[in-house]
N, C-alpha and C positions, 0 to 999 in steps of 0.2 A: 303420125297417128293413123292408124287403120280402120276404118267404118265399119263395124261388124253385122251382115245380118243372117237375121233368122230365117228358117224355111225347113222344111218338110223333105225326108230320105233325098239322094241323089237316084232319077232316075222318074221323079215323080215330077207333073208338070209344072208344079212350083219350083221347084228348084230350077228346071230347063230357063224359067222366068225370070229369076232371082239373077241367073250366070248370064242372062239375056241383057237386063235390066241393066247389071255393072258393066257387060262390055259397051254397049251404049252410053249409059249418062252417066258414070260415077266419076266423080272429079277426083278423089282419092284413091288411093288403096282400100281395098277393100278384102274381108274374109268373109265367106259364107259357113256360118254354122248350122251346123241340119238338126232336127229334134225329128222324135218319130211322130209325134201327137198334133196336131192344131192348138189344143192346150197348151202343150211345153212349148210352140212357137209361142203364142200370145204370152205365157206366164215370162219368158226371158225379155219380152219386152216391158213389162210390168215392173219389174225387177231391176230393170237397168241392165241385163247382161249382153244384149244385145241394140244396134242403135236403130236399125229398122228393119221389118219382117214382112216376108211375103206369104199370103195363105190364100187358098182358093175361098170365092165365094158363091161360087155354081159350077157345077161340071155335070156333063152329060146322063151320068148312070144315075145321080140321087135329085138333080134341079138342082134346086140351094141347096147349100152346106151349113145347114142349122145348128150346127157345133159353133162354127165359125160368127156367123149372124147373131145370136147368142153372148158369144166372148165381145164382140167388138164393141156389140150396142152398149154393153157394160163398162169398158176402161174408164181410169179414172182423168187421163189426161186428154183423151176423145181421139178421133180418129182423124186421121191426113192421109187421102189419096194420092198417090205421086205420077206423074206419067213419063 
């Protein structure tokens, strides 16, 4: 079985994170699937289509990422930090 996650275009610094993240800790296989939106990340988690996701929650040009802050404070299953 393959761990699928979610994250943001290739080239963008979540995704760099995501390909980061698995070559270090994934103990599985794993597939990264990309969505263009912060939304369509968060909504495939919500969903079930995906089993973990990465999204920014500060970058340089905006501070926070109020999109992001926003969706998360909301889930209905709550949020888990992984390192």
């Amino acid at each position: 079985m393959r761990e699928k996650y979610a994250t943001l275009p290739e080239g963008t610094y979540s995704y760099i994170a995501t390909e980061e993240y698995i070559r270090k800790k994934a103990k599985i296989k794993s597939e990264v699937i990309t969505f263009e939106t912060i939304d369509d990340v968060i909504d495939a988690i919500e969903e079930g289509k995906v089993d973990k996701a990465v999204v920014p929650i500060y970058n340089t040009n905006d501070k926070k990422i109020h999109e992001t802050l926003g969706r998360i404070t909301s889930l209905k299953e709550g949020l888990y930090i992984v390192d």
